[in-house]
N, C-alpha and C positions, 0 to 999 in steps of 0.2 A: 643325688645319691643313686648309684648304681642299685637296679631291682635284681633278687635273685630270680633263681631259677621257680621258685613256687608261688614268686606270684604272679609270674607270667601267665599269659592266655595263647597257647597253641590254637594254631588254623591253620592245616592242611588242605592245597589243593591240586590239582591237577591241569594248569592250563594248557593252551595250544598258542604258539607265536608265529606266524606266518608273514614274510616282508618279503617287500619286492625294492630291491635299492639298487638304482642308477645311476653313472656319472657321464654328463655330457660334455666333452671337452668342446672349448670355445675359439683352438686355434690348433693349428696344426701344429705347431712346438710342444704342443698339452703343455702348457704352462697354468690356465685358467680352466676351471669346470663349475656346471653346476653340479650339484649332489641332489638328486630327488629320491623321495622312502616312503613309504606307505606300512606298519605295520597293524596286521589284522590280528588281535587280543583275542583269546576266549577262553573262557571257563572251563571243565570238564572236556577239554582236549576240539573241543569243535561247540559245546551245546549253548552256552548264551554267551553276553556279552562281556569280554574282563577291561578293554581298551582299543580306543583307535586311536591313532598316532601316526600325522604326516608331517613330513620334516623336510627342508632344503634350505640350503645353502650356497653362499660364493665359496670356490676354494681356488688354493694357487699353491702351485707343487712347483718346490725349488728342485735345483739340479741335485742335489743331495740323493732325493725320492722321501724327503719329507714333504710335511705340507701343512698349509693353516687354514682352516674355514671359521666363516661367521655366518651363519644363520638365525631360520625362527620355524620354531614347534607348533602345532596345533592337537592339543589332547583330550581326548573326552575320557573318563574313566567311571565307569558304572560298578555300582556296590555289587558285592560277591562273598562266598564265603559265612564261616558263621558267627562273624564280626560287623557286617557293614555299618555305616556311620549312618544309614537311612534309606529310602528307596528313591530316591534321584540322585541322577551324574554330577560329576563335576565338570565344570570347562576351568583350561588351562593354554594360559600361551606363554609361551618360552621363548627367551633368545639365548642364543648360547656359542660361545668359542671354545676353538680345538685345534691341538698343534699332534701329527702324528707323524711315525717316524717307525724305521723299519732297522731290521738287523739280522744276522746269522750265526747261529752257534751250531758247524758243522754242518746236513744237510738241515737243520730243522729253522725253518724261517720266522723270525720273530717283530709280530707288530703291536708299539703301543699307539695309544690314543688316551692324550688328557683331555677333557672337557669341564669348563666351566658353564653352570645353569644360571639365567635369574628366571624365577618361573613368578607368574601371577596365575595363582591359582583361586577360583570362585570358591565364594562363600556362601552355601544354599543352605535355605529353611528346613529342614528336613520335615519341620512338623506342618510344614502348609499346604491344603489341599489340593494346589500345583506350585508346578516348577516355577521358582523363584529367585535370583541370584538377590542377594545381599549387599554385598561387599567384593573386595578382591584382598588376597594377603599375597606378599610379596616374598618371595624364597630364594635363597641363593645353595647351588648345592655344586659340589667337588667331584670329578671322575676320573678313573684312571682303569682302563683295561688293557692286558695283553694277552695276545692271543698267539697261539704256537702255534704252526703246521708242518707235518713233516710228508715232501710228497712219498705216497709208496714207488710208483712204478715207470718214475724219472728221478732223477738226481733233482730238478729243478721244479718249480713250479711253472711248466709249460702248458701248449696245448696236449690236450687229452690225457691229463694227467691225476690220479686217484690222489688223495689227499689225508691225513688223519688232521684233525683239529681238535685243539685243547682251550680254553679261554677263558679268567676269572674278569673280572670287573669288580671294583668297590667303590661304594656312593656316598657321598658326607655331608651331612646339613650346616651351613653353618649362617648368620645373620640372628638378628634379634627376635624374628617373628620365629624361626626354630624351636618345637616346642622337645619333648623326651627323646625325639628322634633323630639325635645329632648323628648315631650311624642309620644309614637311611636303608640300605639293603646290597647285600653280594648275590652275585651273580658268578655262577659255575657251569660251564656244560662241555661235556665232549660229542663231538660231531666226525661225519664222513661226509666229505668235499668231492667235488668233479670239476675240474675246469675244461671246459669243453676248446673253448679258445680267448683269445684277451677280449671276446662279446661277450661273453655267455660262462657263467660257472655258476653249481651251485651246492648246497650244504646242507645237511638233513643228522638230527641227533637227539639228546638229552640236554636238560639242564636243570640245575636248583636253582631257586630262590631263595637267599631268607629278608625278610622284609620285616619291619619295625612300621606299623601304623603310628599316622600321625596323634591320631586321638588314645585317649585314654577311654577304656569301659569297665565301669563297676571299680574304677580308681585304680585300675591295670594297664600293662603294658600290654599290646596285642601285637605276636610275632606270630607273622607268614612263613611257612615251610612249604613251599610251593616247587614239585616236580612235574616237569612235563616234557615237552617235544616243543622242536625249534625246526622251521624250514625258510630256510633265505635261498632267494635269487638273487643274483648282481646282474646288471646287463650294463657295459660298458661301450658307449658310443665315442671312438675315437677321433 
């Protein structure tokens, strides 16, 4: 049964997403690469901890400038906020596929990316006097984002070229171990881009979250409204 709006539990907060994400191509055709990322979480824009999150993958980019990966995730996620589920992290490992693909409406350059999750995610004691894993529960969740960029000050997205970006993302649980949180969270930001050259580009902006916790408290639904700041580097080894 769909919960309204009152008996929801609001948690605003403020994070900070900082990533460094890499592609090393594996042949001079760039037919094959790997994908490496490190994203650095935090709470209150820099002050503790919200997530860590590295991630790589095999990818292979057809002649189109699409392309498919398969990877594996490594996530820690530490309680935050005035909801947490206890005061130790979880660990998480993910494997996950993705097919993206690119397109143009006018100068404004358009990329999606679908990803599939299976995530095993730890099942910790909350109430034991240390860290404890349990269990593991098994999740499967649906991705789809696109991201728009329009360069300002080329027609094209060249070198040294200024950039505006726009980009939604939505997340979907779905599997049997999926509990209230079948929509899992959107993701919204607008950002300013620099591509300096096909090494080096990068993107600095805003973005929302709304998030749907997986638990319930006090027999509630606990949704994250989460505004903050996003800085990604890409550095691409040819």
């Amino acid at each position: 049964m769909p919960y309204s709006f009152a008996q929801r539990l609001s948690d605003h907060n403020t994070p900070g997403w900082y990533a460094m994400l890499g592609t090393l191509y594996l042949n001079k055709k760039q037919k094959t690469s790997i994908w490496l990322e490190y994203q650095w979480r935090r709470d209150d824009i820099i002050g503790s901890w919200q997530q860590s999150l590295a991630r790589t993958g095999f990818q292979y980019h057809f002649k189109t400038g699409a392309s498919a990966m398969a990877g594996y995730s490594f996530i820690l996620s530490y309680p935050y906020g005035d909801y947490p589920v206890g005061p130790y992290h979880t660990t998480e490992h993910r494997i996950f596929e993705q097919l993206m693909w690119n397109g143009n409406v006018g100068r404004i350059f358009l990329n999606h990316r679908l990803r599939l999750e299976q995530r095993f995610v730890s099942k910790i004691d909350q109430t034991a006097p240390t860290y404890s894993i349990t269990d593991w529960t098994f999740l499967n969740r649906a991705r789809y984002q696109l991201r728009a960029a329009l360069p300002i000050n080329h027609k094209k997205l060249t070198d040294k070229t200024w950039y505006a970006l726009a980009f939604d993302e939505i997340m979907i649980g779905f599997g049997k171990n999926v509990k209230q949180n079948i929509f899992d969270q959107n993701r919204i930001g607008l950002l300013a881009g620099y591509q300096y050259n096909k090494v080096l580009r990068a993107e600095f902006g805003v973005f929302n979250q709304t998030l749907q916790q997986a638990s319930l408290v006090a027999g509630k639904p606990v949704f994250q409204y989460n505004n903050g700041i996003l800085l990604n580097v890409f550095v691409t080894k040819p």
